[in-house]
C-alpha positions, 0 to 999 in steps of 0.5 A: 500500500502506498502511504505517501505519494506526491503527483507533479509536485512544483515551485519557483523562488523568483522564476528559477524551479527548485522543485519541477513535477516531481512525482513519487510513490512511497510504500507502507513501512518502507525506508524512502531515501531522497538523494541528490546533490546540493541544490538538487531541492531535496529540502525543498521537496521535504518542505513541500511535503511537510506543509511549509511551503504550498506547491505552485503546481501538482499535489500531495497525498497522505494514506490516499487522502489529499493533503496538498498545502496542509500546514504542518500542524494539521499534518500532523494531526493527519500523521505526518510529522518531520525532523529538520537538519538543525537541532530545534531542541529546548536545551534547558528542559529535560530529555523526557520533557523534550518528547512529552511536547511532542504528544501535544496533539493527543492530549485533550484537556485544557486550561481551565482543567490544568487550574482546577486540578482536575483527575483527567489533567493527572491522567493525561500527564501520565499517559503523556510521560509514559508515551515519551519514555516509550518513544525515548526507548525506541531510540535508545535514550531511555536511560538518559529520560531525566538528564537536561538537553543542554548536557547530551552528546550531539549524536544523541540529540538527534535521536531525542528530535527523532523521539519527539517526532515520534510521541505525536504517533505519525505514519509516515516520518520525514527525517532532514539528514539525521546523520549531519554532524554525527560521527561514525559510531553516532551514525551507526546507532542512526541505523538501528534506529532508523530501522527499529522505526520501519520494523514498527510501522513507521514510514521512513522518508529519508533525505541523507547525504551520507551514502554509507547510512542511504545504502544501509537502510533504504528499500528505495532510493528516489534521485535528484538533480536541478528540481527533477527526479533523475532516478529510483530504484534499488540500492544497487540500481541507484549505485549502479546508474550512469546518470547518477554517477555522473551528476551526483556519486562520482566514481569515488562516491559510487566506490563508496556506496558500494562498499556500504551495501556489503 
């Protein structure tokens, strides 16, 4: 079944295309990775999909229903949330505290509830704090629940972004190159991650620069160049794919990439 899929999907800046009818299909619980080079518009499509921008032309579509211009916050509502390439974390807050905002969209008491003192607020923070440390867990952070943000290694920031993207319960996450600024051992625990989250029903749309981490943990890889989809395929068929080593891996990269997959 096809979760995210995006038909003809444009936009100018100023008369020049960084996004040109770009159309693809993501299957259900697939690793999608978006790759290209710099300026191919990948963040640009990301930014599409995630409702920060509304597409000149073509649309987008969300488990079958249309949801082309959505403002991030009803996406979410919808069950699509994202991560961004620069770190957007509350460092003074504790990491537990950190992924319990992420849960804002379930909970269902107010203001006048939080006065008052009532039961249901009680319920509902514990609900919140049980969900956050389930989705601490999913990434390896459990045991880091009550430590401040400000104190965390870089690499496990990232996975706390991905733990708070994760509390709002989506079926499909937009990850905005997870691995930037990791080190190899930070990007190798991105991995598991990555893939305990598509191994629990979580879609996982991927835009990497780190070749070793797309060819690791895609099922399929969707290319760019200047706006437009230059390929996609398998691991293999990307690596593989002349036009792709020429505008984008090179030879060195296209070595590189090889010697990821075994």
């Amino acid at each position: 079944m096809t979760i995210l899929a995006t038909e003809g999907l444009s936009l100018s800046f100023g008369g020049v295309r960084a996004v040109d009818g770009v159309s693809l299909s993501v299957p259900e619980n697939f690793v999608f990775s978006i790759i290209g080079p710099n300026g191919a518009g990948k963040t640009t499509l990301f930014n599409l999909i995630s409702g920060v921008y509304a597409p000149d032309d073509g649309s987008v579509r969300l488990a079958g229903a249309d949801v082309t211009g959505l403002k991030p916050d009803r996406l979410a509502r919808c069950g699509l949330s994202r991560t961004f390439q620069n770190l957007q974390i509350f460092f003074r807050m504790s990491a537990i505290e950190n992924v319990m905002v992420g849960r804002h969209r379930h909970e269902r008491t107010g203001v006048f509830a939080d006065l008052l003192h009532l039961p249901a607020v009680g319920r509902q923070n514990r609900e919140t704090r049980a969900q956050a440390e389930a989705a601490l867990d999913r990434v390896g952070l459990a045991g880091l629940a009550g430590q401040s943000a400000g104190s965390l290694a870089y690499g496990d920031l990232k996975r706390l972004e991905i733990a708070r993207a994760l509390a709002s319960e989506p079926k499909v996450l937009l990850l905005d190159e997870p691995a930037a600024g990791c080190n190899p051992v930070e990007t190798a625990a991105l991995e598991g991650v990555i893939r305990g989250i598509a191994a629990g029903g979580v879609t996982v749309v991927l835009v990497e620069h780190d070749m070793r981490l797309v060819m690791n943990v895609s099922d399929r890889i969707h290319v760019l160049a200047n706006g437009a989809t230059l390929a996609e395929g398998t691991g293999a068929e990307v690596r593989s794919n002349p036009a792709v080593i020429e505008a984008y891996l090179g030879v060195h990269g296209a070595r590189e990439a090889a010697h990821a997959a075994h």
